[in-house]
C-alpha positions, 0 to 999 in steps of 0.5 A: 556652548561651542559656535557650532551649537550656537548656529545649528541654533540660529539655524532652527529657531529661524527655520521653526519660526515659519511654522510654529512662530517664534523659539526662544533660543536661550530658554530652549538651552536652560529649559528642557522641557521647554526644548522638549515641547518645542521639539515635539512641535516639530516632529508633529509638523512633518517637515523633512528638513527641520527635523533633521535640524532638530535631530541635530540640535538635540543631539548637540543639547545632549537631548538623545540617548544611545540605544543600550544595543550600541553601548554593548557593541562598543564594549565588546570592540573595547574587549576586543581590542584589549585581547589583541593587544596583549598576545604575548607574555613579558618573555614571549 
C-alpha cells in the first residue's frame, strides 16, 4: 500500500462519512465485498464528487476491470510497433 492510496483513502472514508456515516478503511482494503457494499452505497447517493472519489479509489484498490475493447487496441499498437521496428534485414 503506497501513500497515495492511503490519502485517496482518508480522503473518502471522510468524504462518505457525511452521508452513509462511518467507513471502516482497513476492512474496506481486506474485505472486498465489504469495499463493494460501500462503493454501491455511493453510486446510489448521487454525489458527484464522492464518486469520482470512489471511481479513483477503486481504481487504486484494483477493483476496475479494463473493458476487453481497450486490451485489443493496446495489443494491436504492440503489433504495430513490432512491424515498424524491423524494417529491414541483418543485410538490408
Amino acid at each position: 500500500m503506497d501513500n497515495q492510496c492511503l490519502i485517496l483513502l482518508s480522503k473518502f472514508s471522510v468524504a462518505a462519512r457525511k452521508f452513509i456515516g462511518s467507513v471502516n478503511s482497513a476492512k474496506m482494503i481486506r474485505d472486498s465485498h465489504y469495499a463493494s457494499d460501500i462503493f454501491q452505497q455511493i453510486d446510489e447517493i448521487g454525489d458527484e464528487e464522492l464518486i469520482l472519489l470512489s471511481l479513483d479509489l477503486q481504481n487504486v484498490l484494483g477493483m476496475l476491470k479494463m473493458p476487453e475493447i481497450e486490451k485489443e487496441k493496446e495489443k494491436e499498437v504492440v503489433q504495430e510497433s513490432s512491424k515498424e521496428k524491423y524494417v529491414f534485414g541483418a543485410r538490408g
